[in-house]
C-alpha positions in Angstrom: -7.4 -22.4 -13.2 -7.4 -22.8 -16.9 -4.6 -24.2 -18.2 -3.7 -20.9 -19.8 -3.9 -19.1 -16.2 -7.1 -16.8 -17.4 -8.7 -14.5 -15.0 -11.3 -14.9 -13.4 -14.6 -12.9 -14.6 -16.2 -10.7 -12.2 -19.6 -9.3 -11.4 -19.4 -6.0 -12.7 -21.0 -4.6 -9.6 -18.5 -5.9 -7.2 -17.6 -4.5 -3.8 -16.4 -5.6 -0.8 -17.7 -8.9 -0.2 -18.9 -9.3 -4.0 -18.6 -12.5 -6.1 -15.8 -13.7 -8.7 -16.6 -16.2 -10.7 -14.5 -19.1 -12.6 -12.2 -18.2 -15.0 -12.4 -18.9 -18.7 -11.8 -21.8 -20.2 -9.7 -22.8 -23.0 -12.2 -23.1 -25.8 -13.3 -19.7 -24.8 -10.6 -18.0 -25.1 -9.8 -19.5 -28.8 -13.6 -17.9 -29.3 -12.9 -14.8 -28.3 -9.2 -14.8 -30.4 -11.0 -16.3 -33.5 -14.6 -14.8 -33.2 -14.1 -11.9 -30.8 -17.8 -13.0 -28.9 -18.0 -14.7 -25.7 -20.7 -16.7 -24.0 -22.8 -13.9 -21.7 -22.0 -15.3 -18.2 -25.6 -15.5 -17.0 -26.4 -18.2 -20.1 -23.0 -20.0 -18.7 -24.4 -20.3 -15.2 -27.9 -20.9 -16.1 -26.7 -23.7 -19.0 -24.0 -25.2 -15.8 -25.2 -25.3 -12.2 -22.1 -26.1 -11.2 -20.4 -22.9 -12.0 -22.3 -21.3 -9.0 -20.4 -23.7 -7.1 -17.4 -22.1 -8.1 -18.7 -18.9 -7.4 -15.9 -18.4 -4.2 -13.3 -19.1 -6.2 -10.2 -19.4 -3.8 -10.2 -20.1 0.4 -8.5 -18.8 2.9 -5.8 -21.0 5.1 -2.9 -21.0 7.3 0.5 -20.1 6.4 1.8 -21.8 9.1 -0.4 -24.8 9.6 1.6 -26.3 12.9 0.2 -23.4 14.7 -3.1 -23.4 13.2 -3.2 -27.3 14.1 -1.4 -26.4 17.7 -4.1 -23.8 18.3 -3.9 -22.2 20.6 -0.2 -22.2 22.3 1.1 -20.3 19.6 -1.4 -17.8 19.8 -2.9 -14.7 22.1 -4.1 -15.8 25.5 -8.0 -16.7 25.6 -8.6 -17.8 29.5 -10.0 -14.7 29.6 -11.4 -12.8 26.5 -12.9 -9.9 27.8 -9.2 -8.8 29.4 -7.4 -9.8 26.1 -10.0 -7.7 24.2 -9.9 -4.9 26.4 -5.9 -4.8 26.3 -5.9 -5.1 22.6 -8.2 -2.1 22.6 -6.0 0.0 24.6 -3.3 -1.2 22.5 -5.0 0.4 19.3 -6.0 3.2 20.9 -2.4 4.0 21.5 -0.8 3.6 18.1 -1.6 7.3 16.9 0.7 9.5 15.7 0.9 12.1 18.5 3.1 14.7 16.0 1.5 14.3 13.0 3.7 17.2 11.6 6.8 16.1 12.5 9.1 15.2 9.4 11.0 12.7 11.0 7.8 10.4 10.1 8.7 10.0 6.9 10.5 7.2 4.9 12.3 7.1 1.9 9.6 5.7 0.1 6.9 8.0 -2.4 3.2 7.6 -1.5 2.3 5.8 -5.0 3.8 2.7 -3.0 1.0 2.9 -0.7 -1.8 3.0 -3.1 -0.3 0.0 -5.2 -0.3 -1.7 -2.4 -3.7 -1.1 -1.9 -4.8 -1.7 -5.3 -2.9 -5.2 -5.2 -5.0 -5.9 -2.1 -7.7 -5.6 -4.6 -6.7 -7.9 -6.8 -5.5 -10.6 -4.8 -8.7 -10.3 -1.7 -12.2 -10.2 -1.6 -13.5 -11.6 1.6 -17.0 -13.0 2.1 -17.7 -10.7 5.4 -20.9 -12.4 5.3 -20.7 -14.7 8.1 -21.3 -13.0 11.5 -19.1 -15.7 13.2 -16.0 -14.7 11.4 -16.1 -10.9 10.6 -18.3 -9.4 13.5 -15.3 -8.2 15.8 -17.8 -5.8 18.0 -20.0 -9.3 20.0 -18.8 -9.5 23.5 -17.3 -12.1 24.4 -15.0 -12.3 21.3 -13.2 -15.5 21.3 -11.1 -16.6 19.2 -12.2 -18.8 16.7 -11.1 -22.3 16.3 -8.6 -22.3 12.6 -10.9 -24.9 11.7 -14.2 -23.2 11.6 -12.1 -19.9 10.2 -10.8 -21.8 7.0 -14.5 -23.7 6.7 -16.5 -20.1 6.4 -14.1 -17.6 4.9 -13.5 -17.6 1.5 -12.0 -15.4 -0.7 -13.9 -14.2 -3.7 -10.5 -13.5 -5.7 -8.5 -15.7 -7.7 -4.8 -14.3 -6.0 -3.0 -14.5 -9.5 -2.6 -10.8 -9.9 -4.4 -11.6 -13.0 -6.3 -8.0 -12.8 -9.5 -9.4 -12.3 -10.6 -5.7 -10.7 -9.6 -4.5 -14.0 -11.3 -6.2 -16.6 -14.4 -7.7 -15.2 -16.5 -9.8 -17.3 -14.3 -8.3 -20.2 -15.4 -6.9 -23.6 -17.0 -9.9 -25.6 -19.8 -11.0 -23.0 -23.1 -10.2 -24.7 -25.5 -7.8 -22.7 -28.7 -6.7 -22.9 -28.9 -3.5 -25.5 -31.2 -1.8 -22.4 -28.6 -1.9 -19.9 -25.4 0.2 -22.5 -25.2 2.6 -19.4 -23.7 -0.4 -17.4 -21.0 -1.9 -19.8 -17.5 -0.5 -19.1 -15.9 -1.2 -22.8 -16.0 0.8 -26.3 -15.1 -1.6 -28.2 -12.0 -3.4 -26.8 -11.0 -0.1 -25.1 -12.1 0.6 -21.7 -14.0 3.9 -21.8 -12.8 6.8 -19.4 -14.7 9.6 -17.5 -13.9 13.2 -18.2 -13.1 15.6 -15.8 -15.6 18.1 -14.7 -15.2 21.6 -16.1 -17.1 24.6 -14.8 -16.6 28.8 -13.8 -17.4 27.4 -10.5 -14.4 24.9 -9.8 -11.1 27.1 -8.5 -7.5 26.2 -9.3 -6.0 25.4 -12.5 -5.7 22.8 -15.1 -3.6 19.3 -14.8 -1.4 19.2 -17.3 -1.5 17.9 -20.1 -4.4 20.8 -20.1 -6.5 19.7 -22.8 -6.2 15.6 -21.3 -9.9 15.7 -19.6 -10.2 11.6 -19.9 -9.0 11.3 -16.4 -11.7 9.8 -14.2 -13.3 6.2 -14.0 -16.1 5.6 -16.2 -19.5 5.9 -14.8 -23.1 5.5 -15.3 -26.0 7.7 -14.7 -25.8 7.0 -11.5 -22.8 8.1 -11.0 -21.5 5.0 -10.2 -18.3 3.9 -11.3 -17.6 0.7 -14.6 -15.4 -1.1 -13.1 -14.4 -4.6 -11.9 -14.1 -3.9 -8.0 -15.9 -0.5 -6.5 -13.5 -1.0 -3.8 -11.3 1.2 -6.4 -13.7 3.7 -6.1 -13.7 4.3 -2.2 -10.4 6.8 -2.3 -9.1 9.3 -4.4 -5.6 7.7 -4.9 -6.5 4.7 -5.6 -9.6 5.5 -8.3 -6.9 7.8 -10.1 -4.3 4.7 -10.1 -7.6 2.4 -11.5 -7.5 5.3 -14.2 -3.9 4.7 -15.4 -4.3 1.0 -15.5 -7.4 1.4 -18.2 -5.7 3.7 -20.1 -2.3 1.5 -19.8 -4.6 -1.0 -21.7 -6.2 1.7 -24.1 -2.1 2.2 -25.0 -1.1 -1.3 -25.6 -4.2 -1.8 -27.6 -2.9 1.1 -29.8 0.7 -0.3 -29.0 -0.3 -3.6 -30.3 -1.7 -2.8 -33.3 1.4 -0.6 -34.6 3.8 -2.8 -33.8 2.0 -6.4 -34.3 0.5 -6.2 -37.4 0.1 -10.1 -37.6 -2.4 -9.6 -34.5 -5.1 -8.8 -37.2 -8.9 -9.7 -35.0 -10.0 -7.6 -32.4 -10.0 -10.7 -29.9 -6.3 -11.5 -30.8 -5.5 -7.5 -30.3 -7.5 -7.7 -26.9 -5.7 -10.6 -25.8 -2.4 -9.8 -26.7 -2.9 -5.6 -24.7 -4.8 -7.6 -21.7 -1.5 -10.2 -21.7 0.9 -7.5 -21.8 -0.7 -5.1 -19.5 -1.1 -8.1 -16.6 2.7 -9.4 -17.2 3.7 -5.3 -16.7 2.1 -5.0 -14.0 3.0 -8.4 -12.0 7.1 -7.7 -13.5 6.4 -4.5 -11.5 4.9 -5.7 -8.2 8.0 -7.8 -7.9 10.5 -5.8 -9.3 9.9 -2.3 -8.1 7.4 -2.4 -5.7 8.1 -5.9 -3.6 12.1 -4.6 -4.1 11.2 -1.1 -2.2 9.0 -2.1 0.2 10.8 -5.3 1.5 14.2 -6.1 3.5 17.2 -6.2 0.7 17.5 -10.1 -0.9 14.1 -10.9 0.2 12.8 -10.9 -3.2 15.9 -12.7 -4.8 15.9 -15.5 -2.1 12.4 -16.0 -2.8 12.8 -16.5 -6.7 15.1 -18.2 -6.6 14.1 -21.0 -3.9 13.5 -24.4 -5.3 10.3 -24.5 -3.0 8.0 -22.3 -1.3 6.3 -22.4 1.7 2.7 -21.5 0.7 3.2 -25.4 -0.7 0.2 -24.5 -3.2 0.6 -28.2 -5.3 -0.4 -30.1 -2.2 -2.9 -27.6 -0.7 -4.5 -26.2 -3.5 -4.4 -22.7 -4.3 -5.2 -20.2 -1.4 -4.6 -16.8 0.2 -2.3 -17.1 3.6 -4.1 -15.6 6.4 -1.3 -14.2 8.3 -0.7 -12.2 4.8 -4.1 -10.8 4.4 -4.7 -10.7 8.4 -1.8 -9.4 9.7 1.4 -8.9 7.5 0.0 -6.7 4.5 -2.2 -4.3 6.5 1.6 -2.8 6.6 0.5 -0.5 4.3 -1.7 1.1 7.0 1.0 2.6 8.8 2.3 4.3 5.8 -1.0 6.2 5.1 -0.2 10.0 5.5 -2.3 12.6 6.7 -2.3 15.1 4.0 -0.9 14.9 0.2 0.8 17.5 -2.3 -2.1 15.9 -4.8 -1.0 18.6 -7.5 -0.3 22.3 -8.5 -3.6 23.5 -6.8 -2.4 22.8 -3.2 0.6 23.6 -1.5 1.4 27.7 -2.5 -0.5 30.6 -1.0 -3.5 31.4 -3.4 -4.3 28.3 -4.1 -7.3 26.0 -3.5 -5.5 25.2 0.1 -2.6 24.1 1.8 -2.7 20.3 0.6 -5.1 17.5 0.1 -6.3 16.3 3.6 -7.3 12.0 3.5 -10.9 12.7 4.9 -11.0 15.0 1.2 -9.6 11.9 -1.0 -12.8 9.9 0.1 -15.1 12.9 -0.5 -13.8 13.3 -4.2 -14.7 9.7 -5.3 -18.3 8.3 -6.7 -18.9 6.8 -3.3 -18.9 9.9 -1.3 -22.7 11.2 -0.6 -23.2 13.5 -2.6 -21.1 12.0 -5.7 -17.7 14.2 -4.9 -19.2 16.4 -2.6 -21.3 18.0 -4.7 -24.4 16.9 -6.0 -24.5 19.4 -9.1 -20.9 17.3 -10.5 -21.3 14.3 -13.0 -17.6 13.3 -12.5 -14.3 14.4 -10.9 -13.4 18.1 -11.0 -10.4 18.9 -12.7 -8.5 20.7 -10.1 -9.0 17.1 -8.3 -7.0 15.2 -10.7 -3.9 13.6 -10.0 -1.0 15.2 -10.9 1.6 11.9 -10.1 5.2 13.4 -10.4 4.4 14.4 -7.4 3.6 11.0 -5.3 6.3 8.9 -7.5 9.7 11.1 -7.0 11.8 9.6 -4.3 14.0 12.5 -4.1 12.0 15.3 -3.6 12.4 18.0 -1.1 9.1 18.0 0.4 7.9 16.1 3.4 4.2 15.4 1.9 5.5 14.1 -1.1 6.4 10.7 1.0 4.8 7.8 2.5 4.8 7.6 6.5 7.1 4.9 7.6 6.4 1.4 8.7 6.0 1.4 12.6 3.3 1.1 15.5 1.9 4.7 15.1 -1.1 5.3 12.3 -1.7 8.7 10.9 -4.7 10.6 13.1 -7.1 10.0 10.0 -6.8 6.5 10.5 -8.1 7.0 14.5 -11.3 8.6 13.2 -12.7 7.0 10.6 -15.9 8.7 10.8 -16.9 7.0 7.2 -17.0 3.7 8.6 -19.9 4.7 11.2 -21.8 6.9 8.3 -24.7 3.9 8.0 -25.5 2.5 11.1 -28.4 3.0 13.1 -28.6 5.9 15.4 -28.9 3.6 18.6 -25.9 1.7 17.8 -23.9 1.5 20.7 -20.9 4.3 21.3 -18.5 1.4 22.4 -18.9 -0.2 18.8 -18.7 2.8 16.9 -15.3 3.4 18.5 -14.2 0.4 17.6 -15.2 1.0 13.5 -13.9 4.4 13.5 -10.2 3.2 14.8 -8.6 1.2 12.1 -5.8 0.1 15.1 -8.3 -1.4 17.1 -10.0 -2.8 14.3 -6.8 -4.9 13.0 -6.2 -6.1 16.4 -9.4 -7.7 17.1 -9.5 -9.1 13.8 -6.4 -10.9 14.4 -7.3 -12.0 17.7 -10.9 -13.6 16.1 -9.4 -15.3 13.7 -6.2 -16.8 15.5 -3.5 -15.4 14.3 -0.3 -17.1 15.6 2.0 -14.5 17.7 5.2 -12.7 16.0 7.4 -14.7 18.2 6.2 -18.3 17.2 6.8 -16.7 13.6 9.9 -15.3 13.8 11.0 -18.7 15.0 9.6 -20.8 12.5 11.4 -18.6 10.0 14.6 -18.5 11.8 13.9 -15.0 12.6 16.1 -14.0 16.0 12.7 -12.4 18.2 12.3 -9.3 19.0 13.4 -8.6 22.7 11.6 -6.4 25.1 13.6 -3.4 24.9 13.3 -3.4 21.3 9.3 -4.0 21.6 8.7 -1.7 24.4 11.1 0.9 22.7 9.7 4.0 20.7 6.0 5.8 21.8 5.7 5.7 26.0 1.8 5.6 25.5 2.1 1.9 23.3 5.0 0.2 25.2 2.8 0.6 28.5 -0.1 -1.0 26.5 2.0 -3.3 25.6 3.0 -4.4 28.6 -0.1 -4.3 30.4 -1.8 -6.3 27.9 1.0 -8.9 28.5 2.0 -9.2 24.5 5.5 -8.8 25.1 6.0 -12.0 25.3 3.5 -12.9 23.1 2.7 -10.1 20.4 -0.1 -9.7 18.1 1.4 -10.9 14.9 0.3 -7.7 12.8 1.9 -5.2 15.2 4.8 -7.8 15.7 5.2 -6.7 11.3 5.0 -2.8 12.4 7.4 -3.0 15.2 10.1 -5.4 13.8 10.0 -2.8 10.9 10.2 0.2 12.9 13.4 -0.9 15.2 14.9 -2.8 12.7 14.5 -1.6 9.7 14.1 2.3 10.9 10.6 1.7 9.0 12.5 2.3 5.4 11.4 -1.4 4.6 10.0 -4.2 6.2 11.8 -6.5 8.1 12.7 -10.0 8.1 9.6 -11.8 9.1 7.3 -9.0 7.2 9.4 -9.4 3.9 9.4 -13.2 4.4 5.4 -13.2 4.6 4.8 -11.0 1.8 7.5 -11.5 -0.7 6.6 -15.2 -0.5 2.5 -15.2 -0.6 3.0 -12.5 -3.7 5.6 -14.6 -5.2 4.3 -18.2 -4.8 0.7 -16.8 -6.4 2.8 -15.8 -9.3 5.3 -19.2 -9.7 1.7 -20.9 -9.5 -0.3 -19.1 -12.2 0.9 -20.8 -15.7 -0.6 -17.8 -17.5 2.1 -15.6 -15.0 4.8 -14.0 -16.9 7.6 -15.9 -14.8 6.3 -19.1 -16.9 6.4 -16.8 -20.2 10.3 -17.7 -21.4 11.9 -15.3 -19.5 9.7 -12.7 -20.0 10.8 -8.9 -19.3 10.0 -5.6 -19.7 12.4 -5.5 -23.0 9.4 -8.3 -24.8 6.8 -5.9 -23.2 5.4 -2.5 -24.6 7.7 0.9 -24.7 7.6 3.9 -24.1 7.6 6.9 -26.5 11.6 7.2 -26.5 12.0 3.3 -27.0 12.7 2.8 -23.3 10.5 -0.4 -21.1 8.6 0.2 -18.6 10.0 -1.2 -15.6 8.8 0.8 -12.6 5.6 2.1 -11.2 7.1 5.6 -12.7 7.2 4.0 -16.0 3.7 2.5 -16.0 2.3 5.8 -15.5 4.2 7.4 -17.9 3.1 4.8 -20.4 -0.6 5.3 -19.3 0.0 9.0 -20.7 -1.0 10.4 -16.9 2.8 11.2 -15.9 5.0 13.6 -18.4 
C-alpha cells in the first residue's frame, strides 16, 4: 500500500474473478488534490510493466499456519476421498430448512445485516477461480489440496482494507476515451444514478419519497451496470445497498462543500467525500454491524489487543482462508426466503404476498432479460427498496428479519437454479446438483482447500469444543449425516461456525470461535491500513458528516438515512 492507505483502482468491468490493480501512489494523489486529473491507468501499465505484476494485488493464506504446516491431522480424513466426498454431500443435502414458514427461524437481527455482510465480502474478496486445481469442486476424485499449492495459486484480486474499491473503481480523474462516455460511471466528481422505470404497465405504487426516481445503479446501453464490482449487481438487495453507498458520496460531496469551504478544488472536495464516506462505512462495520453479528466483547477484546493474530507485519498483508472459506459464509444461513421489500407486497391487492429471493435476482441488470423484461431500461419503481422495512429490529413481522445462524439454509439456497443457467446441456446431473446446492457447495470447497476442523480451532483459541450432543442436537436428518460421515469428531470447520452458533448462541450472534475469526480478520485489515480511520486521531462519527437534524451517522440505519433512501 501507499503510504496514505489509497485504494486500489479497479477494472471497471469487474466480476467475480476480475482484476484490481495497485493502488495510487502518493504523488498521484497530490495530482489529483492540486490538478483534479490522473494518469489514465492503461498509459500507467503500458509506461510500467511491472504494474501488471501487481495486478493480484493481495494472496490468500492460513490463519492458523500450524495446521496448514501439520496438514493433514488437523483436518478432514482423506484415506478415502470418494467416502469423505460423498458424506459431505449428504451432509449438504441435509441442511435445509424443512419449515420454511415457521417463525421460530428468525433472529433478532434485520435483514440489512445480511446484505452488508455481503457487500463487505465484496470489498474485501475477489478470487481468481481461474485455476481448475483450486476451484473445480465437481472432478472426482476431489482431494484435498496440499496448503502449499492452495496459497501458491489463489490469490485475491482485492486489497482487504475496506477501502471501497467496489465503489469507486478507477475513480473520477482517469482520462478516457471521449467514444466510450457510455462506460464512465462519474458526472463530474458525483457518481451518476439510474432512474427508476416509470410506465401504465408497472402495478403497485410509488416509493416514497415519490418524486426520488434516482434509485438504481447507473448503466449503459447495455444495460449493464457502472460500477466497481458487478458482483453488486447479481441481487436485488445488494444492487439497492451499492445505490445508497453512491449517493452517501453524492451527499458528502454536497456536505463537504457547505461545511468546508477551505476545500476549494474539485480533487480536494473528492478526496475529502471519498475519505469520509470510507472511514463511515469501516466505523460502521465495526461498530454496528461486527457489534450485532458477533458474541458480546468480541469486538472490544479485539481492539483493544496489543497484537493480532493475522500477524500481517511479518506475513505481509493477506486474506485468512478459514475467514473467506469457512467462517464468513455465516451469512448464508441468515438468507430468508421471502422479504417485506416495500408497500407493494405484503397486503391483499397488492403486487403479491412478498418478495420471493429467486425474484431479487430477476430484478437486477444480470438477470436475462435485464429485470425480467426486455422492454425495461432500468429498475421498475414498484421494485425499489423501501429500507425501513429491512433495518427495524423491533418490528412485528416475521419477514422483516434475518434467518438465524445455524445448520439449516433457506430452500432457495437448495436450488439454485441460476448457478446451472450456462452450462452445456450434457453436463452431468450429479454436477449440476452440486452447483444448484449452496450447502454442498461450501462443504467441498472447504474440504479442497484444507480447511482445518472446528475442533483443532476451537482449541487453538481456547474455545471449550463442542460435544456430541450439542453437534448432533437440533435437525434428525443433519445429526445422522453427521455422524455417518464421521465429522463428529472431526467437523467441517464452516458448519463447525453454524452449529457452535446455533446451540450456543441460539443463532442471535456468532459464537466464540466464529466471532474470534471474523472480528479479528475484519479488524486486523483495518489496524493495518494507515489510510483506516482507526489511525485517523481518534476518528468518530462526531468528525464525520451529519445528518439533517445535526445528529452522526453511526449505524447502518444512519447511513441510509444520510444517503436520502431511508426517511
Amino acid at each position: 500500500m501507499s503510504g496514505q492507505g489509497e485504494p486500489a483502482r479497479v477494472i471497471a468491468e469487474l466480476a467475480h474473478g476480475g482484476h484490481a490493480v495497485r493502488d495510487l501512489h502518493d504523488d498521484e494523489r497530490e495530482m489529483i488534490a492540486e490538478q483534479g486529473t490522473a494518469t489514465p491507468l492503461s498509459a500507467v501499465v503500458q509506461a510500467e510493466p511491472a504494474v501488471a505484476a501487481e495486478v493480484a494485488t493481495t494472496r490468500f493464506d492460513y490463519l492458523f499456519r500450524r495446521f496448514a504446516d501439520e496438514f493433514p491431522q488437523h483436518h478432514l480424513p482423506n484415506d478415502d476421498p470418494d467416502a469423505v466426498v460423498d458424506a459431505l454431500t449428504t451432509l449438504g443435502r441435509a441442511m435445509v430448512e424443512q419449515d420454511p414458514a415457521g417463525d421460530d427461524g428468525n433472529s433478532p437481527i434485520p435483514p440489512i445485516f445480511t446484505y452488508w455482510g455481503q457487500f463487505l465480502d465484496h470489498d474485501l474478496t475477489a478470487n481468481t477461480d481461474r485455476d481448475s486445481e483450486v476451484s473445480d469442486i465437481t472432478r472426482r476424485p476431489l482431494v484435498p489440496l496440499d496448503p502449499k499449492v492452495v496459497t501458491e495459486k489463489l490469490a485475491n484480486l482485492r486489497h482487504p482494507s475496506l477501502n471501497l474499491d467496489s465503489v469507486y473503481g478507477d475513480g473520477p480523474f482517469a482520462v478516457t476515451d471521449p467514444a466510450a462516455e457510455e462506460f464512465v460511471p462519474y458526472d463530474g466528481i458525483k457518481f451518476r444514478l439510474g432512474r427508476a422505470a416509470v410506465g401504465p404497465d408497472i402495478p403497485g405504487v410509488r416509493i416514497p419519497p415519490i418524486h426520488d426516481l434516482a434509485r438504481d445503479l447507473p448503466r449503459n446501453a447495455a444495460r449493464t451496470a457502472l460500477i466497481g464490482d458487478h458482483r453488486n449487481d447479481e441481487n436485488l438487495v445488494v444492487a439497492q445497498l451499492h445505490v445508497a453507498f453512491l449517493r452517501f458520496h453524492n451527499e458528502a460531496v454536497d456536505w463537504v462543500r457547505a461545511n468546508e469551504p477551505d476545500r476549494v478544488s474539485d480533487g480536494e472536495v473528492f478526496l475529502r467525500a471519498r475519505d469520509l464516506l470510507r472511514w463511515t462505512f469501516q466505523w460502521v462495520v465495526v461498530h454496528d454491524f461486527l457489534r450485532t453479528v458477533t458474541a458480546d466483547l468480541v469486538v472490544d477484546q479485539v481492539l483493544t489487543a496489543d497484537q493480532d493474530r493475522l500477524q500481517l507485519p511479518t506475513r505481509g498483508l493477506y486474506m485468512p482462508l478459514e475467514f473467506s472459506v469457512a467462517a464468513y459464509r455465516f451469512g448464508h444461513s441468515m438468507v430468508r426466503g421471502a422479504y417485506d421489500w416495500n408497500r407493494n407486497f405484503g397486503r391483499p391487492g397488492n403486487v403479491i404476498a412478498n418478495a420471493p429471493f429467486a425474484l431479487l435476482f430477476r430484478f437486477t441488470g444480470k438477470a436475462r432479460p435485464p429485470f425480467g423484461d426486455e422492454n425495461l431500461e432500468s429498475l421498475p419503481f414498484n421494485w425499489i427498496a423501501e429500507w425501513d422495512r429491512m433495518v427495524d429490529p423491533n418490528s412485528p413481522l416475521a419477514d422483516r428479519f434475518a434467518r438465524r445462524i445455524d445448520t439449516v439454509l433457506a430452500p432457495p439456497l437448495h436450488d439454485m437454479a441460476n448457478e446451472i443457467g450456462g452450462l452445456p446441456p450434457e453436463t452431468p446431473d450429479e454436477i449440476e446438483e452440486v452447483l444448484k446446492r449452496l450447502a454442498v457447495r461450501n462443504l467441498l470447497r472447504g474440504y479442497l482447500l484444507a480447511m482445518p476442523t472446528g475442533q483443532a480451532v476451537a482449541g487453538t483459541l481456547g474455545v471449550a469444543p463442542l460435544t456430541e450432543e450439542e453437534l448432533t442436537s437440533g435437525d434428525p436428518g443433519v445429526a445422522q449425516a453427521l455422524r455417518d460421515g464421521g465429522f463428529v469428531e472431526r467437523t467441517p470447520l464452516w458448519f463447525y461456525v453454524l452449529k457452535e452458533s446455533e446451540v450456543r448462541a441460539r443463532g442471535n450472534t456468532l459464537g466464540e470461535v466464529g466471532s474470534r475469526i471474523v472480528a479479528e480478520t475484519i479488524i486486523a485489515q483495518l489496524r493495518h491500513d494507515p489510510g483506516s480511520f482507526l489511525h485517523q486521531a481518534s476518528w468518530s462519527p462526531a468528525q464525520g458528516v451529519r445528518l439533517r437534524d445535526g445528529s452522526p451517522v453511526r449505524s447502518i440505519a444512519d447511513f441510509l438515512r444520510f444517503a436520502g433512501v431511508l426517511a
